[in-house]
C-alpha positions in Angstrom: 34.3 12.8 -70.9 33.5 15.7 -69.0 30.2 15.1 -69.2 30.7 11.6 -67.9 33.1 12.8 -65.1 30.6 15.2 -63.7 28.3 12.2 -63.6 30.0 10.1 -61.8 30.6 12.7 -58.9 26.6 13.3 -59.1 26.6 9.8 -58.5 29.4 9.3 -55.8 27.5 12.6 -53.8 24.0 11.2 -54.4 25.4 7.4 -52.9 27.2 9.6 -50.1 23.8 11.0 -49.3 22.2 7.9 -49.6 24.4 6.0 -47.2 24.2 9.1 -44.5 20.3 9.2 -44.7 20.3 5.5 -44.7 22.3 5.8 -41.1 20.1 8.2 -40.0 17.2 6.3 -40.6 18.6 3.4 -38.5 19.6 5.5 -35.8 16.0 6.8 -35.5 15.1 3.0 -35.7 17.3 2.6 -33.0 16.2 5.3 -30.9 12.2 4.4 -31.4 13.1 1.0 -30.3 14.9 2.1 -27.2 11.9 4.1 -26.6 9.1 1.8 -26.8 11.7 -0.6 -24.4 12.1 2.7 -22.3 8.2 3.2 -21.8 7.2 -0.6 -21.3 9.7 -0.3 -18.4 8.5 2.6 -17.3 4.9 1.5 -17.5 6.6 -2.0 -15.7 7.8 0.1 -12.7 4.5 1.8 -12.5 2.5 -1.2 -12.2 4.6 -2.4 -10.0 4.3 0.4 -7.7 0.9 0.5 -7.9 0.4 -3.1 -7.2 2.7 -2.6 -3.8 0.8 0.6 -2.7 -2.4 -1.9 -2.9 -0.7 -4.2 -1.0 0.5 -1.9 1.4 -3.0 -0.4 1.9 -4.7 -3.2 2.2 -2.3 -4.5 5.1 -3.1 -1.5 6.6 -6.7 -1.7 6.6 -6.2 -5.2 8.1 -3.7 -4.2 10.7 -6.4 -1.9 11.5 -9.3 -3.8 11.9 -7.2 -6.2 14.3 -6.7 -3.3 16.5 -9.7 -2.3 16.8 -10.9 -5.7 17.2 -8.4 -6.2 19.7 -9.3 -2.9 21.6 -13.0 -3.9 21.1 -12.4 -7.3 23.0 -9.7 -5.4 25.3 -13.0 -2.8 26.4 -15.5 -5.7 26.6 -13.2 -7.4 28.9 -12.6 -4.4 31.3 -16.8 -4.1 31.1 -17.2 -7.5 32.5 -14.4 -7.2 34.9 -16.3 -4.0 36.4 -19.7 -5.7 36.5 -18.2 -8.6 38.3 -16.2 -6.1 40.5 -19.5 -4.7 41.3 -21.4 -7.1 41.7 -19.0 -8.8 44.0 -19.3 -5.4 45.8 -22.8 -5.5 45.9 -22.7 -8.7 47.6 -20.4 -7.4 50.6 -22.7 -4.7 50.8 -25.4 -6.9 51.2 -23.7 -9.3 53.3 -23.0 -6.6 55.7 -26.2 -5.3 55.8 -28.0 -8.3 56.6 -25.0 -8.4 59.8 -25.8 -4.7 60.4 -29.5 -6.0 60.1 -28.7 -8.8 63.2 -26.5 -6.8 65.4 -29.4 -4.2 65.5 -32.0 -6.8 66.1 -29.7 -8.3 68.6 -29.1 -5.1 70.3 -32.6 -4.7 70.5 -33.4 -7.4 72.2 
């Protein structure tokens, strides 16, 4: 009987042991799962970011291109309103030239 009664507490410790690695191992379970969940967001998030600094840069490079489009056609304008300007002020000088021209011939005369 003694025999018998020190088996059955070898058997009671060795279940005891049993359930408590048993818990453990679901609790490791549990925290690998929460893991691999806890990386895919992680990894979610990152794309994410990335994906919206892309975006971001590329609005940039377009917002830049229409300004410099929009000073290029800005400058070309000015250009052709100074050639006009000076050619309209090449005219006058011409214009009063060719009067400075008559007065002298008329003076002449």
């Amino acid at each position: 009987q003694a025999e018998t009664l020190r088996l059955q507490v070898l058997v009671r410790d060795l279940e005891a042991r049993l359930s408590t690695s048993e818990r453990e191992m679901a609790a490791a379970k549990q925290t690998a799962q929460e893991d691999k969940a806890g990386r895919a967001a992680a990894e979610t998030v990152a794309a994410r970011a990335l994906a919206q600094t892309e975006e971001v840069t590329a609005r940039g490079r377009q917002v830049e291109k229409a300004e410099a489009l929009e000073t290029r056609r800005h400058s070309d304008h000015q250009e052709r309103t100074l050639e006009q300007h000076g050619s309209a002020k090449e005219q006058e000088l011409e214009a009063l030239k060719v009067v400075s021209d008559r007065q002298v011939v008329e003076l002449k005369e």
